[in-house]
BATOR-758425 format. One record per residue (C-alpha): residue number from 1; residue in one letter; x, y, z. Coordinates in steps of 0.02 Angstrom, whole numbers, plus 50000, padded with zeros to 5 digits. Layout:
ATOM NUM A X Y Z
...
This chain:
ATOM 1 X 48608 45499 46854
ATOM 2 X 48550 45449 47031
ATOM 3 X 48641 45531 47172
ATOM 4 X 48650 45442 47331
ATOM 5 X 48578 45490 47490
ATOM 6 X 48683 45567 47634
ATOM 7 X 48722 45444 47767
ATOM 8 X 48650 45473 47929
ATOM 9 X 48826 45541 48004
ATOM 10 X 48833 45660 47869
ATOM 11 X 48639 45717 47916
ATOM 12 X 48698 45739 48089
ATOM 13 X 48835 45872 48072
ATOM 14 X 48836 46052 48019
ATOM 15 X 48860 46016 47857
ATOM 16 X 48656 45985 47865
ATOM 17 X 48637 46140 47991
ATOM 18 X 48727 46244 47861
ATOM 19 X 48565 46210 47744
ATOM 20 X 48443 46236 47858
ATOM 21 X 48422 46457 47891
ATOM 22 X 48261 46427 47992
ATOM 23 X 48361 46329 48103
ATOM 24 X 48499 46472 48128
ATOM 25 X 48382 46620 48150
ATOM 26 X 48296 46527 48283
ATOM 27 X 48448 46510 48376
ATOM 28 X 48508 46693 48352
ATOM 29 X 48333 46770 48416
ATOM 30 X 48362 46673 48596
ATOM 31 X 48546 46730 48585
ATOM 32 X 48507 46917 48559
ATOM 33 X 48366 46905 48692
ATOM 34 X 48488 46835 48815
ATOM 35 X 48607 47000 48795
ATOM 36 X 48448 47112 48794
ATOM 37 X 48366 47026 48967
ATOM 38 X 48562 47049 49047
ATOM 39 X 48588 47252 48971
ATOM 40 X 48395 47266 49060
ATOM 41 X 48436 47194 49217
ATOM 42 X 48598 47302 49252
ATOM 43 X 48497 47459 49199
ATOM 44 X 48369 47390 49326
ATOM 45 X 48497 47398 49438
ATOM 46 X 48603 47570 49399
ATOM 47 X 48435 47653 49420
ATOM 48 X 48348 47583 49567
ATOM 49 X 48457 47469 49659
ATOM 50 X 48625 47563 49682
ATOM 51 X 48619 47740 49595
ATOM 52 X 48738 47835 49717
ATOM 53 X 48901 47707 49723
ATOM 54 X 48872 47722 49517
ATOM 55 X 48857 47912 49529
ATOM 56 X 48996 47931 49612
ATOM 57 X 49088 47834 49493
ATOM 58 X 49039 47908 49367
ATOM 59 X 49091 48065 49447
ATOM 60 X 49277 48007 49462
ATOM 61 X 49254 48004 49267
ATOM 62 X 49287 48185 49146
ATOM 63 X 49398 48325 49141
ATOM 64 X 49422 48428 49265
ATOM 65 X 49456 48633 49266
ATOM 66 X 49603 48712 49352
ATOM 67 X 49664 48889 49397
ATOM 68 X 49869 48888 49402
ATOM 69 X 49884 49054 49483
ATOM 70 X 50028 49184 49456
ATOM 71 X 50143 49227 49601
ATOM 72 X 50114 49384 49633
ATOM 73 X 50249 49506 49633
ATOM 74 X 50343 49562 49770
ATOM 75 X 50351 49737 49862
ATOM 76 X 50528 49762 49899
ATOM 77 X 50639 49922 49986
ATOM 78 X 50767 49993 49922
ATOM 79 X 50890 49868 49971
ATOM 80 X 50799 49719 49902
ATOM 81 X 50705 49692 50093
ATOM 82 X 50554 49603 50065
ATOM 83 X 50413 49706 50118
ATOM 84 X 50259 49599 50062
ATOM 85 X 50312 49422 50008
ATOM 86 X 50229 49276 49936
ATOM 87 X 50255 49096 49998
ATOM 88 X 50209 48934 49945
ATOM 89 X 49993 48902 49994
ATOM 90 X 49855 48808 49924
ATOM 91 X 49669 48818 49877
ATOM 92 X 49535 48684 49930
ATOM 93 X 49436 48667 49785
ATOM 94 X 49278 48551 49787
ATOM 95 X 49208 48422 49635
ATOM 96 X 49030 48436 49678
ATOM 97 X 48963 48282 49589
ATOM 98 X 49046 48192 49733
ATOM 99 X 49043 48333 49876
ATOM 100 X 48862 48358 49865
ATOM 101 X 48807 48199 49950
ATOM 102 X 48905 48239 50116
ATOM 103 X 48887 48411 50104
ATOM 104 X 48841 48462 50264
ATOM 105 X 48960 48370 50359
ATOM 106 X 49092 48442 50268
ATOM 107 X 49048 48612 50272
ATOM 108 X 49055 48595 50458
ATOM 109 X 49225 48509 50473
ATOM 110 X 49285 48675 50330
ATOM 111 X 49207 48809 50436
ATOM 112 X 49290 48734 50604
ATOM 113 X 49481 48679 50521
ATOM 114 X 49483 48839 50394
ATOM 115 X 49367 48971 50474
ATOM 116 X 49286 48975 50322
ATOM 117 X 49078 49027 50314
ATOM 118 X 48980 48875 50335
ATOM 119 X 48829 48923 50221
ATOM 120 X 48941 48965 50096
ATOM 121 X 49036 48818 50086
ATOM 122 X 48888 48722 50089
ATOM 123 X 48832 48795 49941
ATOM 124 X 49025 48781 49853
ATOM 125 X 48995 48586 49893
ATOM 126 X 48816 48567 49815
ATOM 127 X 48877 48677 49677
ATOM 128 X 48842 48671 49467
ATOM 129 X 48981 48596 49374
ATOM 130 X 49169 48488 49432
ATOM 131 X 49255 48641 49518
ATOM 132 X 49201 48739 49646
ATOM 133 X 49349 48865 49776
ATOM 134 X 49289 48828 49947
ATOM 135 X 49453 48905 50031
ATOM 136 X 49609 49009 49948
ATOM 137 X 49772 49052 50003
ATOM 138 X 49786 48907 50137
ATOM 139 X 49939 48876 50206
ATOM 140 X 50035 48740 50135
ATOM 141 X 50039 48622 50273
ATOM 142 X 49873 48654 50336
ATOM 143 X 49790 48624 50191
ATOM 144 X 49849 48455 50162
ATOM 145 X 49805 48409 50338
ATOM 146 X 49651 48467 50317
ATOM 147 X 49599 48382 50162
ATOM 148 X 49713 48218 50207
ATOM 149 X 49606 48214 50346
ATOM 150 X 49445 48204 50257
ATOM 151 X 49516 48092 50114
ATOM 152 X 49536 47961 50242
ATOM 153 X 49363 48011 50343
ATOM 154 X 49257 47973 50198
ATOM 155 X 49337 47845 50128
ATOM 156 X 49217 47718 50037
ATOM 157 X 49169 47545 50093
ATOM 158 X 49308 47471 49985
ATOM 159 X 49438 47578 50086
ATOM 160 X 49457 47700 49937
ATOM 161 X 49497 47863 49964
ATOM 162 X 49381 48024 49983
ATOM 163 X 49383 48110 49813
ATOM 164 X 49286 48258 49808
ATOM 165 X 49414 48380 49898
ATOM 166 X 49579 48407 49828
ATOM 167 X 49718 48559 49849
ATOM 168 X 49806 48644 49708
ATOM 169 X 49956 48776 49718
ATOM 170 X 49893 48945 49786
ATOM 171 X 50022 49083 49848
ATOM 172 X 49994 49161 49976
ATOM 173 X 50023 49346 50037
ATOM 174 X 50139 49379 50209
ATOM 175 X 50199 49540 50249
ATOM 176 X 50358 49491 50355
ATOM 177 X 50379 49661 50432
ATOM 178 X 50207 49661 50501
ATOM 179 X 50175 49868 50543
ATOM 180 X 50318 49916 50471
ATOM 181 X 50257 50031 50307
ATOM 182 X 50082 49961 50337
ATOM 183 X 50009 50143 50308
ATOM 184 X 50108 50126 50128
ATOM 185 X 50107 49957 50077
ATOM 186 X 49904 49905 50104
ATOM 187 X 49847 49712 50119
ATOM 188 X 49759 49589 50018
ATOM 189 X 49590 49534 50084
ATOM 190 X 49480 49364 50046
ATOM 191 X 49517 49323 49845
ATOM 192 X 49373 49363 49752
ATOM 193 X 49231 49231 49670
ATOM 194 X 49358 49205 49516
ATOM 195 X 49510 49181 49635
ATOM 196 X 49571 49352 49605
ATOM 197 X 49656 49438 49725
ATOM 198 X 49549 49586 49838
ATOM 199 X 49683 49735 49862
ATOM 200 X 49592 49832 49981
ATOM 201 X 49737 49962 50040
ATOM 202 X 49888 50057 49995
ATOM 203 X 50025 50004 49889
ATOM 204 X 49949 49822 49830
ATOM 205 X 49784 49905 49762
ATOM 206 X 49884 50046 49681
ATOM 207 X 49988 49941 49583
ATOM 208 X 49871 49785 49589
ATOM 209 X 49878 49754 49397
ATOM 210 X 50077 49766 49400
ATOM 211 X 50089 49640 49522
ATOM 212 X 49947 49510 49512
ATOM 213 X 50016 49464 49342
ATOM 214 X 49895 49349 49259
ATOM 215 X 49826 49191 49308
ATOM 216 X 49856 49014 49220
ATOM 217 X 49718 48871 49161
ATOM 218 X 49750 48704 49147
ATOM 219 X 49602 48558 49094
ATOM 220 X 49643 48383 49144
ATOM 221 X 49537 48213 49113
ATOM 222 X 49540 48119 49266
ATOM 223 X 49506 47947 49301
ATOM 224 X 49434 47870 49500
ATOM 225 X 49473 48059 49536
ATOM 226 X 49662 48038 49479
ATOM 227 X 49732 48128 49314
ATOM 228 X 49769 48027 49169
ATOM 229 X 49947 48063 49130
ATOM 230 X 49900 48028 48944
ATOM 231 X 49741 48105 48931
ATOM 232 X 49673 48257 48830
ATOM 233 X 49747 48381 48963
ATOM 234 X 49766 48580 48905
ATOM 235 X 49892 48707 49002
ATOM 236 X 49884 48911 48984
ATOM 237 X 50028 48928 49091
ATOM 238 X 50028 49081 49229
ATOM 239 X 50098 49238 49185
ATOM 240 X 50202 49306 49384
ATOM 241 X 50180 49482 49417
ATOM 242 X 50317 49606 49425
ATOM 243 X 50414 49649 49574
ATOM 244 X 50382 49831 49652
ATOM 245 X 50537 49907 49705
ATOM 246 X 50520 50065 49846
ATOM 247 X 50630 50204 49884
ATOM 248 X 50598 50165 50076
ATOM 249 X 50746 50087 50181
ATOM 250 X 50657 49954 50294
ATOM 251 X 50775 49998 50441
ATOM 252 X 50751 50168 50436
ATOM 253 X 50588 50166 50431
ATOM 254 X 50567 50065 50573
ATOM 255 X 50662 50162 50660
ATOM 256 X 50548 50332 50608
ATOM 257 X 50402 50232 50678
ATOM 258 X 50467 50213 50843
ATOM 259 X 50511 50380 50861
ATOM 260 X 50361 50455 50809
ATOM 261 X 50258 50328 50903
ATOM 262 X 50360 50393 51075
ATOM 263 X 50373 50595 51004
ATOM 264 X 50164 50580 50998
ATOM 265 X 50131 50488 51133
ATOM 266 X 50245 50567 51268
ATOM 267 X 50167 50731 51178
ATOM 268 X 49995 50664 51212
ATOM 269 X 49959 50702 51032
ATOM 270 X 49817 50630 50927
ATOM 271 X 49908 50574 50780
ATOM 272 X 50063 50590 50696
ATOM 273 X 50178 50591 50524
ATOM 274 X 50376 50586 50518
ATOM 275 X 50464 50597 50345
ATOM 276 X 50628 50578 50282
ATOM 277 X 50709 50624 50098
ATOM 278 X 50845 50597 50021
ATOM 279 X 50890 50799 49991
ATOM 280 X 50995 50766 49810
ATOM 281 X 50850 50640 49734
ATOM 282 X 50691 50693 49839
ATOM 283 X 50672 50503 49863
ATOM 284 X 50566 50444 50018
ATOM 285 X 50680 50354 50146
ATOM 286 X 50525 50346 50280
ATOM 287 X 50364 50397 50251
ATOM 288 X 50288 50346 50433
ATOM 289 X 50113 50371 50527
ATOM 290 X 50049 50343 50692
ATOM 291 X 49945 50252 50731
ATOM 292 X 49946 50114 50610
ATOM 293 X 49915 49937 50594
ATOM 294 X 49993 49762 50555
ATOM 295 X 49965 49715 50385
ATOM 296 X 49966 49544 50425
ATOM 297 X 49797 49554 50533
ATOM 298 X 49713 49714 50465
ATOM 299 X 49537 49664 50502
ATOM 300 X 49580 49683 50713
ATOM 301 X 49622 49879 50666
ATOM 302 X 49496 50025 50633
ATOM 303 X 49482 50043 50429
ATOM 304 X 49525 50229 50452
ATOM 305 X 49701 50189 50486
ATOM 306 X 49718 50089 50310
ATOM 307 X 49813 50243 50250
ATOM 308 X 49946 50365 50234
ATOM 309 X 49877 50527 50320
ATOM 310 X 50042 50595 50230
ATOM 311 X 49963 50589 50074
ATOM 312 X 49768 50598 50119
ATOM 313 X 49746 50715 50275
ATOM 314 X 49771 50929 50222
ATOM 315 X 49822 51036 50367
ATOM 316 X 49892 51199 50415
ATOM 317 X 50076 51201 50409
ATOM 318 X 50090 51354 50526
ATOM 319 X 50283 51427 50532
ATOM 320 X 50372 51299 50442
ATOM 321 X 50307 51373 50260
ATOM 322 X 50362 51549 50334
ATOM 323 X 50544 51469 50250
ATOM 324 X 50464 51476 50067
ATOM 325 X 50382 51633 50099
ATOM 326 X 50540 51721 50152
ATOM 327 X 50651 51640 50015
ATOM 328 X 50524 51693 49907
ATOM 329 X 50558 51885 49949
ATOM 330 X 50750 51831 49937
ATOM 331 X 50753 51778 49755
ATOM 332 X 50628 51923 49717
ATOM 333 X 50763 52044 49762
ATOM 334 X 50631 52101 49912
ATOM 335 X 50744 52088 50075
ATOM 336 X 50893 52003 50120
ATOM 337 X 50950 51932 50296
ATOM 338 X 51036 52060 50367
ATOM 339 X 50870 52176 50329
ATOM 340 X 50794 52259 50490
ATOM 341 X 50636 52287 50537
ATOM 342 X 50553 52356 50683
ATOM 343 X 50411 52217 50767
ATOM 344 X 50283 52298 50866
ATOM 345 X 50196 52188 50995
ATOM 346 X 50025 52187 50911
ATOM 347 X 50013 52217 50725
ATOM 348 X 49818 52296 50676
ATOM 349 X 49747 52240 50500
ATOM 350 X 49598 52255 50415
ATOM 351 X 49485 52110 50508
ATOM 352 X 49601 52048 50669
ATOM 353 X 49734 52081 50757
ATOM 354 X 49919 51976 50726
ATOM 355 X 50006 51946 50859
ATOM 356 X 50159 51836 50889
ATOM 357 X 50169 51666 51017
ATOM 358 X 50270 51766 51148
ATOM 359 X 50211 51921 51208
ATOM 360 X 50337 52074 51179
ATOM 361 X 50338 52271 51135
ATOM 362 X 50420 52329 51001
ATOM 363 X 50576 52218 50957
ATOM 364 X 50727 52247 50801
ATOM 365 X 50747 52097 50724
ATOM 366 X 50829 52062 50556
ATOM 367 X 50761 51938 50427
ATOM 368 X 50843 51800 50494
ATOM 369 X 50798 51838 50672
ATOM 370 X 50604 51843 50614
ATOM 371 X 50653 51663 50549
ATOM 372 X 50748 51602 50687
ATOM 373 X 50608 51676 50827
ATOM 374 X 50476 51639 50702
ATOM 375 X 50397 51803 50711
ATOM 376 X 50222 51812 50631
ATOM 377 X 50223 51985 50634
ATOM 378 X 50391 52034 50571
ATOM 379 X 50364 51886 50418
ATOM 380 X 50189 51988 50379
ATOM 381 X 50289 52170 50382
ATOM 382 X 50427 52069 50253
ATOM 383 X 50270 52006 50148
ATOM 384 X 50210 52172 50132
ATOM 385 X 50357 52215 50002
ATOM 386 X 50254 52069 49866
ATOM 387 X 50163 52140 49716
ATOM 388 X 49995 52090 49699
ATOM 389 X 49991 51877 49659
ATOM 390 X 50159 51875 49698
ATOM 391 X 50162 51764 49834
ATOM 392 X 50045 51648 49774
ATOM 393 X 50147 51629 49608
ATOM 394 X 50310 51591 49721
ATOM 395 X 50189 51449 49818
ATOM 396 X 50109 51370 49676
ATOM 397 X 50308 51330 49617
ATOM 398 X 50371 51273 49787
ATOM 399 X 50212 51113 49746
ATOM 400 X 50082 51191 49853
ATOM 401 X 49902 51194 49811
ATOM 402 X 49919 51035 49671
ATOM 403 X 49952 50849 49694
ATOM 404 X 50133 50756 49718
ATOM 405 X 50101 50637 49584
ATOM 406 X 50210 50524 49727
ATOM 407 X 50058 50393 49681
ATOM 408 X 50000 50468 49500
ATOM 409 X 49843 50557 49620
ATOM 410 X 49817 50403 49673
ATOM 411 X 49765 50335 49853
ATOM 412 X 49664 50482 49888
ATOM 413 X 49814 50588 49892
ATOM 414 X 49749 50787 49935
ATOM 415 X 49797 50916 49840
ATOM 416 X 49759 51049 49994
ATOM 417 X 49700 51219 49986
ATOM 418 X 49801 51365 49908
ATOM 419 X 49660 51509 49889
ATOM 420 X 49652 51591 49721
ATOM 421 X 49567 51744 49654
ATOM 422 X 49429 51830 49747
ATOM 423 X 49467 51705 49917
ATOM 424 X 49645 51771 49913
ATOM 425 X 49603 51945 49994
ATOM 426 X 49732 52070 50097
ATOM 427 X 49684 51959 50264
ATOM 428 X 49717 51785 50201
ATOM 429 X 49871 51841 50104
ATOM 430 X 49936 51897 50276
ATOM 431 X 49899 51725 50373
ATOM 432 X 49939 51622 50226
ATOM 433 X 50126 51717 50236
ATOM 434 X 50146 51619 50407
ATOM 435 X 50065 51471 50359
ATOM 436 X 49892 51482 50390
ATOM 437 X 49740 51502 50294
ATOM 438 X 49824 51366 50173
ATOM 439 X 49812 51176 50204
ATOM 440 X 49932 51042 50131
ATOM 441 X 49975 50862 50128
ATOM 442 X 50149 50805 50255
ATOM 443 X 50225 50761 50071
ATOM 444 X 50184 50918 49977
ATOM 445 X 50289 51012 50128
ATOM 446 X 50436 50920 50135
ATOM 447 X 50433 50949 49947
ATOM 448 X 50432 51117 49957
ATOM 449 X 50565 51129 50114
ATOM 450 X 50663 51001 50004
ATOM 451 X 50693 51138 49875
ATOM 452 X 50795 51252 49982
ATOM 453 X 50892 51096 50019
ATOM 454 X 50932 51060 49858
ATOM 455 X 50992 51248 49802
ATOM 456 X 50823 51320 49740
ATOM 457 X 50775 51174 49620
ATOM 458 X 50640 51077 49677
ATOM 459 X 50633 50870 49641
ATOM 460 X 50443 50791 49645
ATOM 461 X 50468 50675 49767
ATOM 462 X 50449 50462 49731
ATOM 463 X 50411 50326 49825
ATOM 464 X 50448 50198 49687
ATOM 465 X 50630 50167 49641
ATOM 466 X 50634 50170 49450
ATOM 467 X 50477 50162 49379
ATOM 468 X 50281 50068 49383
ATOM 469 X 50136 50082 49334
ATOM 470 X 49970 50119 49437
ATOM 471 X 49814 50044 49396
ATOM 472 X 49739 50218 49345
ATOM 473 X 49895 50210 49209
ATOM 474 X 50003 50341 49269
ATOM 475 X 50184 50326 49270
ATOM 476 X 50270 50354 49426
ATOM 477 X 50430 50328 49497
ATOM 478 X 50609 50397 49535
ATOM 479 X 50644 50393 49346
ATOM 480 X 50502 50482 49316
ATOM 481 X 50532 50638 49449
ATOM 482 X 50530 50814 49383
ATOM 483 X 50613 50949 49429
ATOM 484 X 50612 51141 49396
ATOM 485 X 50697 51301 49498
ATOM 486 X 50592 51378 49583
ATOM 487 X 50740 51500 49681
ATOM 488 X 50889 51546 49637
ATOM 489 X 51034 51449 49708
ATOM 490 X 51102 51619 49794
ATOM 491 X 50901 51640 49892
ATOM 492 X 50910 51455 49932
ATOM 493 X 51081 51457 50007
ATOM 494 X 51043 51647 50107
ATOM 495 X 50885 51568 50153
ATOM 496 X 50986 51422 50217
ATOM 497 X 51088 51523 50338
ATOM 498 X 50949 51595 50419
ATOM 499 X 50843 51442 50451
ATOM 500 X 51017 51390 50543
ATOM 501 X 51015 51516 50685
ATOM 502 X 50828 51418 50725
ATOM 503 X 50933 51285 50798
ATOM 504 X 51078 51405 50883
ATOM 505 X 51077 51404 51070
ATOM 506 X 51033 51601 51134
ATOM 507 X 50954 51633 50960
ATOM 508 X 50820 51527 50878
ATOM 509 X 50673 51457 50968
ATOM 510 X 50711 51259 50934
ATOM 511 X 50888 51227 51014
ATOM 512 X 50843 51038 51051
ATOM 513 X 50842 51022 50863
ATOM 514 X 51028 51040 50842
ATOM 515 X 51155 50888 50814
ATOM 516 X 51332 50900 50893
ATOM 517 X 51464 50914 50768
ATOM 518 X 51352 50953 50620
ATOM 519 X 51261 51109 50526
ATOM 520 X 51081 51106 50544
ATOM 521 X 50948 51214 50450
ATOM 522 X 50786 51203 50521
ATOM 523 X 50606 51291 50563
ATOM 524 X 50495 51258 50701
ATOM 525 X 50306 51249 50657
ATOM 526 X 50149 51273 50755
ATOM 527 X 49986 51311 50679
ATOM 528 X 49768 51310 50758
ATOM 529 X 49692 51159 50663
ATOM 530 X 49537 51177 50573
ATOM 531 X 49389 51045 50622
ATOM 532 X 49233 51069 50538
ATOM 533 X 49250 51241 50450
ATOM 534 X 49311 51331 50625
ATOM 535 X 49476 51322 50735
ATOM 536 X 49435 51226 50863
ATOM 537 X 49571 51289 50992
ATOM 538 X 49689 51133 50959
ATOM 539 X 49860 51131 50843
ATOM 540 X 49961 51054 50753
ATOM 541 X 50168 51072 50794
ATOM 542 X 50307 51022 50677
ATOM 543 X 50482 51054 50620
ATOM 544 X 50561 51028 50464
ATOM 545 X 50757 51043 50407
ATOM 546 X 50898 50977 50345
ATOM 547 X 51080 50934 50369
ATOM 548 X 51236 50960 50346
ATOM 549 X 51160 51112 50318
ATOM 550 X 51315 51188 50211
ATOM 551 X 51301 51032 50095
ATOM 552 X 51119 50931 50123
ATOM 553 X 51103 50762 50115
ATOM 554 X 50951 50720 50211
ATOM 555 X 50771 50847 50219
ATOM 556 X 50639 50775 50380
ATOM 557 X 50489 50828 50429
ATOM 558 X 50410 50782 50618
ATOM 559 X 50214 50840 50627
ATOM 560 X 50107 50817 50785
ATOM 561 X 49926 50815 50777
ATOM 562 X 49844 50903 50942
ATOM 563 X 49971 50871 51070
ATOM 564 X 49944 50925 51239
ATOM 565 X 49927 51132 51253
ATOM 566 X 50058 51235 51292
ATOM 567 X 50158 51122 51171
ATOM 568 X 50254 51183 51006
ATOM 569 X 50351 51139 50872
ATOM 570 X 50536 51159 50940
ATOM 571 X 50490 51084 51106
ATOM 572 X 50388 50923 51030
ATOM 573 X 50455 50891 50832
ATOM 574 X 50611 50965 50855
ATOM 575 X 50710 50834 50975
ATOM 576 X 50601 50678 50875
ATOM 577 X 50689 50782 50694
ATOM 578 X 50852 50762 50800
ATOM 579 X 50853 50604 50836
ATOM 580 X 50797 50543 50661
ATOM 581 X 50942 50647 50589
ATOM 582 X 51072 50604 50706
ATOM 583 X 51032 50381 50654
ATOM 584 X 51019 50445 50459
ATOM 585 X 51170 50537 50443
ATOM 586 X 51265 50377 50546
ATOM 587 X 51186 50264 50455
ATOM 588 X 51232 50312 50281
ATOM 589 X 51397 50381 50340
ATOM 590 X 51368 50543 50315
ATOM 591 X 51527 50662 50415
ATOM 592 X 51511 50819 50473
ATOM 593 X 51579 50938 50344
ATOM 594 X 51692 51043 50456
ATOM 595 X 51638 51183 50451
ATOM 596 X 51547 51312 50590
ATOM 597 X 51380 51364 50595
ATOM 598 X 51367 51555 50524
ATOM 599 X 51314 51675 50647
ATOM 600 X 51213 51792 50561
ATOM 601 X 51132 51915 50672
ATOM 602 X 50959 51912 50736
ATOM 603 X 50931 52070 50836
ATOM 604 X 50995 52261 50803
């Protein structure tokens, strides 16, 4: 059968296309070539026309890496005072992919806004990688005037703005207080490379693992240098550090400071270290040194003075550890303090003569008058009645010659020098009975004094309130103080009434140390300072006691490195220990007991 032939209308549409392949592929080669020539010409142009606007949008493209840091904990007294704070701050942090371009300028506007170092923030901007610190711990409001400034500076030509600098959350460290405990509580300096923080002093690098806590990281995709609320973003969140808790009362030791300050400058003394305890715990209510320095602006100070030369600098106590000696011969069953004994003017040993402050013939004095006119010779006749290691045995209880643990050994803490063995001879066992020949730390000897105080049993002292943990991983604190007798409670009361006639008017040799209405137990110190293996002719003057002295509540100890000559214990520490008694006992309420001093005799 014959089929008949299209018509030409039917030729003409796609029905004919549709059977003619040569036809299509002809047409889909100059399609494809068409998509190719416009996917060339746009490469042409991202490569050599306009690479950098394309960069840099590019660059507003990825994910982005992010520190959240901890808050670091606080450093409070014992009243909850803040002592070194943390407040709300930011870091500048750089994405150098867009940064690098204007690099220089920027690193100048950073170095003149921020003070930061100009070479270094250059090389921040032009760094490897999206994230690069260029500034930490930036107040708030600085900060984002800083960076808003910029952001609008180098804003592109289509009025968007700057994206390369942005701030994130960044406490910062502020010591409200300023000098006040500086010696103790230490500074952070410039965060390190990771953003960690720099303890470089005191309490903060002691304890820097207990407070820094542990920093966050977050990852977020970002889009035109914005976050994408829905994108793949990851969050470790920060872990705060703990809160440090002291035994210090911020008051008081303000207070301490500015007498010590006036006691060593109207002195004209070198240096100085004032101490107050709580006599029932052996808790630090002051721990002060002069000079110091403003923890706020360390870096205007000398480095020397980042410390606590109560802890770190060993001295001779002179007279003032003539009190454990005696008590010593007390709970020994030795001498008592009605015992008499006939002083002689000069006493002759084996390699120098002793000899006494005052010059005097023969005198009778009883035990407690060798305490109250802090006889060296009459405390070296009373020493004589030891048995060989005796002494030493006694000291070594009373803390001396061994570390506090106030700071686990930390912070350079000495242990000082109690001689042992061969170096304890017949000469040095007769100096180190008044207090020389022997070196210890300002804490170790209000320790020791403490232990009278609290009826023969002596507390280590603490500077924490509960407990913490240094970085060295000792445990220290209050709740961790121990305690052993060391006299009986009978030697550390005798002892006791004896080291109150030091203060009685017409007896002891430190009158200006007494309060008005209250008991005070006391003894005056004054000893040659050792500088470079030799005495060099200069002292050191002190006084430690307590009060009431019939039922302690408070033990402080006033040193004075090389005052003026001439000067001595009861003349220089002794009105300063006054004074910071007298505030003490009115400020925790403390009333006089009632009762009148004892008037045991100090002559025959």
């Amino acid at each position: 059968m014959n089929r008949p032939k299209p018509s030409r209308a039917r030729r003409l549409t796609g029905e004919v296309r549709r059977g003619s392949p040569h036809l299509r592929m002809k047409v889909g080669f100059v399609l494809i070539a068409m998509v190719l020539s416009l996917f060339a010409a746009r490469l042409v142009q991202l490569q050599g026309v306009d690479p950098q606007s394309y960069a840099e949008m590019a660059a507003r493209e990825g994910s982005v890496p992010v520190v959240l840091p901890a808050t670091r904990g606080q450093i409070l007294d014992r009243d909850g005072n803040p002592m070194a704070d943390t407040i709300d701050g930011r870091m500048i942090v750089a994405d150098p992919m867009v940064t690098s371009k204007v690099a220089p300028q920027l690193a100048t506007i950073l170095a003149d806004k921020l003070g930061v170092d100009y070479f270094d923030a250059l090389e921040r901007l032009r760094g490897k990688g999206r994230f690069q610190y260029i500034a930490r711990q930036v107040p708030a409001a600085k900060a984002e005037k800083v960076v808003g400034d910029i952001k609008e500076q180098f804003k592109d030509d289509k009025g968007r703005l700057f994206a390369g600098l942005s701030t994130e959350r960044d406490p910062l460290r502020v010591y409200p207080n300023r000098t006040v405990a500086a010696n103790l509580l230490g500074f952070l300096g410039t965060p390190t490379a990771d953003g960690s923080a720099r303890a470089l002093a005191g309490l903060e690098d002691t304890f820097n693992k207990y407070l820094s806590g542990k920093d966050g990281k977050a990852t977020y995709e970002i889009s035109n240098g914005a976050q994408i609320p829905l994108g793949n973003n990851t969050v470790t969140p920060a872990v705060d550090g703990k809160t440090l808790h002291l035994t210090i009362d911020r008051d008081l030791q303000y207070y301490t400071q500015r007498v010590l300050q006036q006691t060593v400058v109207n002195a004209g003394g070198e240096s100085g270290m004032a101490l107050i305890l709580d006599s029932r715990t052996a808790q630090l209510l002051a721990l002060a040194d002069y000079p110091t320095y403003d923890a706020s602006n360390p870096y205007e100070y000398d480095p020397k003075l980042y410390k606590s030369s109560a802890l770190t600098d060993p001295y001779e106590p002179g007279s003032v550890e003539k009190v454990l000696t005696i008590s010593s011969l007390v709970d020994a069953g030795l001498a008592y303090k009605d015992q008499r004994f006939k002083v002689p003017g000069r006493l002759y040993r084996q390699d120098r003569p002793i000899g006494d402050y005052w010059q005097h013939g023969t005198i009778r004095l009883t035990l407690a008058g060798i305490i109250a006119k802090s006889s060296n010779i009459g405390t070296v006749l009373a020493a004589d009645q030891f048995k060989s290691g005796q002494l030493r045995r006694y000291l070594t209880q009373f803390g001396l010659g061994a570390r506090t643990n106030l700071l686990g050994g930390g912070r350079g803490e000495s242990p000082g020098i109690l001689p042992t063995g061969a170096a304890w001879t017949s000469q040095v066992g007769d100096r180190i009975a008044f207090g020389q020949s022997l070196s210890v730390n300002a804490v170790q000897m209000i320790a020791a004094v403490n232990t009278i105080a609290n009826g023969g049993v002596y507390i280590s002292p603490s500077l924490i309130k509960g407990e913490a943990r240094t970085d060295s991983g000792a445990l220290v604190g209050s709740d961790t103080a121990a305690s052993r007798r060391v006299v009986s409670e009978k030697a550390a009361h005798e002892t006791m009434l004896m080291m109150e006639r030091v203060v009685a008017e017409g007896a002891g040799v430190a009158p200006r140390a007494a309060i008005p209405g209250y008991r005070v137990a006391g003894k005056t110190g004054t000893a040659q300072r050792v500088v470079d293996g030799r005495y060099d002719g200069s002292t050191t003057v002190s006084f430690a006691g307590f009060a009431p002295a019939d039922k302690p509540r408070f033990t402080i100890y006033v040193v004075v490195q090389r005052p003026r000559a001439g000067s001595g214990g009861g003349s220089v520490a002794g009105p300063a220990f006054a004074k910071l008694m007298s505030y003490t006992l009115r400020r925790y309420g403390v009333p006089p007991t009632g009762a009148k001093p004892n008037q045991t005799p100090v002559e025959w």
